[in-house]
C-alpha positions as CSV (number, residue, x, y, z in Angstrom):
1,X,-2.5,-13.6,9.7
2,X,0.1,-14.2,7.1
3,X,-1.3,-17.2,6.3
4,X,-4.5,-16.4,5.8
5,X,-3.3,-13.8,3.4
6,X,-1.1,-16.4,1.7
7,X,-4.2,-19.0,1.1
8,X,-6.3,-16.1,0.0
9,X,-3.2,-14.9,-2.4
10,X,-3.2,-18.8,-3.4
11,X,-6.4,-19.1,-4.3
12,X,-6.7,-15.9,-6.7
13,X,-3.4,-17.0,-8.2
14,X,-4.9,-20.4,-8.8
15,X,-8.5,-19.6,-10.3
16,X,-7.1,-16.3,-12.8
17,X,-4.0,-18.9,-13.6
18,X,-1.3,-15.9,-12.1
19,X,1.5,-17.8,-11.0
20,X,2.9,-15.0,-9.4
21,X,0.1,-14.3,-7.0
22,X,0.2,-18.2,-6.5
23,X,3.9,-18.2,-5.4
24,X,3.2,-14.9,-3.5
25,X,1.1,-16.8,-1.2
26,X,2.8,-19.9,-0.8
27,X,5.4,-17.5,0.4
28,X,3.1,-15.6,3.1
29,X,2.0,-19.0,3.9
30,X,5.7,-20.0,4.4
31,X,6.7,-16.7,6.8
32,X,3.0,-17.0,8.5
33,X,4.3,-20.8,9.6
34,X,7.9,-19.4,10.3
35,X,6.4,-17.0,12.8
36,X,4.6,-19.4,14.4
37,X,7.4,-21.6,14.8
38,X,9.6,-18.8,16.3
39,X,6.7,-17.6,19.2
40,X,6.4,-21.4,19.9
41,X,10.1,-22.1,20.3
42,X,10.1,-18.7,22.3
43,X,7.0,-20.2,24.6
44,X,8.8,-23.2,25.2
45,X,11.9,-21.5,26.3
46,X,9.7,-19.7,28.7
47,X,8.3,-22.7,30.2
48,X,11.6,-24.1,30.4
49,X,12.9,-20.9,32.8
50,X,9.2,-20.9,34.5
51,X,9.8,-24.6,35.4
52,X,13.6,-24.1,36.3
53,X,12.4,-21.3,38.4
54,X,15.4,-19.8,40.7
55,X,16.8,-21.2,43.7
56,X,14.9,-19.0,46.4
57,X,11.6,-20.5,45.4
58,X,12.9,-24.0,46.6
């Protein structure tokens, strides 16, 4: 979502020439990608446990 906020932000910034807004949502874009990173990293980690699995299930 924060992304999409940050493009829209972007875009406004871009076409009324407010650098600020433009920054702005570079930035959202920045903690939308961040967030995604951190839920993927936190899937893999999962996966990696989930695959381990315990020592019963062998």
């Amino acid at each position: 979502m924060d992304k999409l906020k940050g493009k829209g932000k972007e875009a406004v910034g871009k076409l009324t020439g407010d650098h600020r807004k433009e920054a702005e949502g570079k930035t959202d874009q920045a903690k939308g990608r961040a967030k995604d990173a951190v839920d993927e990293a936190g899937d893999r980690a999962k996966g990696v446990k989930d695959s381990l699995g315990s020592d019963d299930d062998r």
